[in-house]
Each structure stands twice: as C-alpha cells, then as structure tokens.
C-alpha positions as CSV (number, residue, x, y, z in Angstrom):
1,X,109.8,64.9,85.2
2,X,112.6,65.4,83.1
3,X,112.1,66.3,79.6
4,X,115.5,65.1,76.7
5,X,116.0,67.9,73.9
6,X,117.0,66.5,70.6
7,X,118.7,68.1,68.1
8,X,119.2,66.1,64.7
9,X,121.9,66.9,62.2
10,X,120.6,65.2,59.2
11,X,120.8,67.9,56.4
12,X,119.4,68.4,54.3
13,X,116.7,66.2,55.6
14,X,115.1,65.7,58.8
15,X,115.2,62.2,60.8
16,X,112.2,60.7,62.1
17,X,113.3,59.9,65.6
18,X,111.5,58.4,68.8
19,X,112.8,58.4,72.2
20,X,111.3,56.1,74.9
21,X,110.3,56.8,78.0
22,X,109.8,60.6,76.6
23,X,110.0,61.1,80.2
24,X,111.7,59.8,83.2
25,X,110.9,60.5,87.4
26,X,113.0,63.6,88.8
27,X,116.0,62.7,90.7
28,X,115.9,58.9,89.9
29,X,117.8,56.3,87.1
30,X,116.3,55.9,83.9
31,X,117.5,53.9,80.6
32,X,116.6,56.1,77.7
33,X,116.7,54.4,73.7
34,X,116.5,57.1,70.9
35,X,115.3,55.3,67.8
36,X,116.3,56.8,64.0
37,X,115.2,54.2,61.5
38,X,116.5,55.9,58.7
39,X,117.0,59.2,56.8
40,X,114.7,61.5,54.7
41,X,114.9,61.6,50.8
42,X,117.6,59.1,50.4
43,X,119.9,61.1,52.8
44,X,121.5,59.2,56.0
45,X,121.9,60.1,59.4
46,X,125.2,61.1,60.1
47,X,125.1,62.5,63.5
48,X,122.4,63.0,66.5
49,X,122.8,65.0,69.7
50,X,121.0,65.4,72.7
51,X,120.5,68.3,74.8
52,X,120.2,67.6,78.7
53,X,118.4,69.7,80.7
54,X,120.5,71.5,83.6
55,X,118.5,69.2,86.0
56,X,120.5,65.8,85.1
57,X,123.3,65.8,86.6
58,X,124.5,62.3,84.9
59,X,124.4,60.6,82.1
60,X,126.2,57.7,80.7
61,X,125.7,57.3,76.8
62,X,126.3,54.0,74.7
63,X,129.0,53.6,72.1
64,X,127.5,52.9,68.8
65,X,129.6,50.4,66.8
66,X,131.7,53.1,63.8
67,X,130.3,56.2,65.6
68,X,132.3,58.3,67.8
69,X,130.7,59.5,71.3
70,X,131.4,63.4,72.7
71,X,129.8,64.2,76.0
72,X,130.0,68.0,76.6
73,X,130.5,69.2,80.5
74,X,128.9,72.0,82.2
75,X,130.6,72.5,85.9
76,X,127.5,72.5,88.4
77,X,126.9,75.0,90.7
78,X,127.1,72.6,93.6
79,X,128.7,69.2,93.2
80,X,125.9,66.8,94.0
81,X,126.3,63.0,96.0
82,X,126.8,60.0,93.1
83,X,126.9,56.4,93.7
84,X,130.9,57.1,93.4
85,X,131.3,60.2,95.0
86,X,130.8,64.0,94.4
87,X,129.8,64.7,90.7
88,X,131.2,68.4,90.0
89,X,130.3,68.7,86.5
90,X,127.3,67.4,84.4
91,X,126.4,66.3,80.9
92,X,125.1,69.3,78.7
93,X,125.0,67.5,75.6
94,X,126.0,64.0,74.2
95,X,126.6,63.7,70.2
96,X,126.8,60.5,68.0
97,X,129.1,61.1,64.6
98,X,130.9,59.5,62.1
99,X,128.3,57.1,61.4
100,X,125.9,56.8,58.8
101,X,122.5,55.9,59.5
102,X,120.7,55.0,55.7
C-alpha cells in the first residue's frame, strides 16, 4: 500500500486536514480527496502540498477554482508502461497556492 505525505503551509497555524482512502492498493488507480475545512486561530490556508512517495509513478491533480496547481517531476530510473505510453518521469510533489482557505 501506498502511503500520501502531506505537508501544510498554513503559518502560523496548523490545518486540520483528512485525506480519504489514507491508503490506496500498490500498482493500481486510486481517486484520492484531501479535505481542509478551514484554518487555525483565524488564519487561512493558503497553500497545501503533497509529497508522493517514489513508488507512484502518476498522478493527475485537480484544479481548484483561484488556486494555481505545480506538479514537481522527478525522472524515473526506468520509464514504466502508462495507459498512453512510456511515463519517464513521475510526480514528487503537487502544491495548491494562491488560494485562501478561511
């Protein structure tokens, strides 16, 4: 099973965030939501990233209406078979910004 690293950037205060499944079957699909209802202390969310582990070797995140989406790449050691041919590099992290979560 794969295991998603989150990483919040919600200074000063810390978001309470869920993410469902919390874990998804090895080499198979999987739709993953990650939940922030709101901020800590009066402060908004302004920006979330994820982590991947090296083991995914794609991911496809959703635009969020006023937020802007930056996958990072990592080239992988050996492209692997997709449904559209050979995937050569991978998702190491996906970040949401720009946005403002109250």
């Amino acid at each position: 099973r794969q295991t998603l690293a989150l990483l919040l950037l919600a200074a000063p205060a810390v978001a309470h965030v869920t993410i469902q499944p919390a874990e998804a079957p090895a080499n198979a699909f999987a739709r993953i939501a990650i939940a922030v209802p709101h901020g800590c202390a009066g402060a908004a969310t302004s920006a979330i990233e994820v982590t991947l582990p090296e083991e995914v070797a794609a991911a496809r995140p959703m635009p969020k209406p006023g937020w802007e989406v930056v996958t990072e790449l990592r080239p992988l050691a050996r492209p692997v078979a997709g449904p559209h041919g050979l995937i050569r590099d991978a998702p190491a992290a996906i970040a949401w910004c720009g946005g403002r979560l109250a």
